[in-house]
N, C-alpha and C positions, 0 to 999 in steps of 0.2 A: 598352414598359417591360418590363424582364427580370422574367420568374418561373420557378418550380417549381413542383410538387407532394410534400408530403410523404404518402407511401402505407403503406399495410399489406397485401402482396398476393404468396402463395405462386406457387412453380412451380408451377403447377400439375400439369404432366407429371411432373415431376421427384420429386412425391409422390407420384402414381400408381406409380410404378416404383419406389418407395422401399418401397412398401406393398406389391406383386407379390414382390419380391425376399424381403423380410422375408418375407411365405409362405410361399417357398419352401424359404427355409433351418428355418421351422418345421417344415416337414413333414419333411425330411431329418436334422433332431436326433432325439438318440437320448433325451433327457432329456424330449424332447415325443410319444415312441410311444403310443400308445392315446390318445392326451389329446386334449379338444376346442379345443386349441390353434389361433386363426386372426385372421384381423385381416381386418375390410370396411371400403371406403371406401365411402359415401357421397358424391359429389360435386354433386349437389344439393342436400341441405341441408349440405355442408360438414363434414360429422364423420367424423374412424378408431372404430370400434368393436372393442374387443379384446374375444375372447371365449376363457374357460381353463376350468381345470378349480376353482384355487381363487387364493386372492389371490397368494400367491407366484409361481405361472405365468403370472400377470397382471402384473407387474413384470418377468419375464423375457422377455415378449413385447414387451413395451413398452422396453424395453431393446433388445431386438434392434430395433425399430423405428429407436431415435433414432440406433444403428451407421449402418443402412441409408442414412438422411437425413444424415448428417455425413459418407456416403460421396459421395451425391450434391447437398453441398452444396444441403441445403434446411434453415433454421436452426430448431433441434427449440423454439425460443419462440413458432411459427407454432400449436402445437396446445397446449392448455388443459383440461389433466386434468382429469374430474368424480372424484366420489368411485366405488367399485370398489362395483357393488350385484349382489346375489344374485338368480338368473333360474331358473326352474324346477331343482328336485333340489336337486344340489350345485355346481353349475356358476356363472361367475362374468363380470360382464361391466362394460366400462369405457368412458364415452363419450369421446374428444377432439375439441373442437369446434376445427375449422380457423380460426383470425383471419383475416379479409380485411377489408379497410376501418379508418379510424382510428376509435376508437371515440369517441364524443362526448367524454367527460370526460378522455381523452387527449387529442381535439382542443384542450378547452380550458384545460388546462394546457399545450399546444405554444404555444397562444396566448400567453396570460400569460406563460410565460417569455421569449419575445419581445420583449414590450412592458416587461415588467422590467425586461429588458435593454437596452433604449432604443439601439438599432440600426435604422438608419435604413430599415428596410423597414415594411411591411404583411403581417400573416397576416389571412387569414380563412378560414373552414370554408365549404365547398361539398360537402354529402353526406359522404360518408367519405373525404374527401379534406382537407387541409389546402393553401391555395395561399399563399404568399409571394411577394410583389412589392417591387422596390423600382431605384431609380434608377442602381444599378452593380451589377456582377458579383463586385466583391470585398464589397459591403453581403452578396448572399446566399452567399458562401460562409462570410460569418460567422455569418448564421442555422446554416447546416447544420451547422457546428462546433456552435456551442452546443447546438442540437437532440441532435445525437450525442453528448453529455456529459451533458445532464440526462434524455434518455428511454432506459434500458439494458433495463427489463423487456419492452420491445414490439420487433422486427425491422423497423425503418423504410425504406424506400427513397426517393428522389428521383429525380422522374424530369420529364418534359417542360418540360425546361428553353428557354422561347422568352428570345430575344436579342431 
């Protein structure tokens, strides 16, 4: 029986180099001299950390980031800004926690609107994954249409499509 998976799952390299480059152009601005201007990836637990001098350098950093990522096509809805908190002195720092995985309550409105839609497949949640099955190739590329119209806040892909 034909399926998919609907996923939520960055380049991962493509961030890392998105992150490096952005850095780099930090440290070579002239508008960022003396300042403790920098960006860390954490890639085990999944989060950018920008860290400035005060909130405004904190949106120019973060700016320069999402340049970086729209350069190398990594889509800047993958990272989910905390609020900008004050860390020792005067200095200033910002968590973005990386999405990977679909998140439950996405999953179950991916669901729901599926079934809504009374389209002759099956979704079901398998971990952070969504899978869709159904008995022809043209049933799910109408899931995936629908999917791509009702979910725009999250960057979804489709992928292990078995025939």
């Amino acid at each position: 029986m034909p399926s998919f998976d609907i996923m939520c799952e960055p380049n991962a390299v493509e961030l890392k180099n998105a992150v490096d480059t952005a850095n780099k152009e930090i440290a070579n601005r002239y508008d960022f001299k003396g300042s403790d201007a920098r960006l860390e990836l954490k890639e085990k637990e999944k989060e950018v950390t920008i860290y400035a001098d005060d909130e405004f350098k904190v949106g120019q950093v973060r700016d320069v980031l999402y340049g970086k990522m729209a350069k190398r096509n990594v889509d800047t809805r993958f990272l989910k800004a905390e609020e900008p908190e004050k860390i020792g002195g005067d200095k200033m720092k910002q968590k973005m926690v990386v999405r990977s995985g679909v998140e439950m309550e996405l999953a179950k409105r991916i669901v729901k609107a599926i079934k809504d839609a009374k389209l002759k497949v099956t979704a079901s949640i398998q971990g952070d994954v969504v899978r869709v099955t159904g008995a022809k190739k043209d049933n799910l590329q109408e899931a995936i249409q629908l999917v791509r119209a009702t979910v725009t806040d999250v960057p979804l892909s489709y992928q292990n499509f078995r025939d």
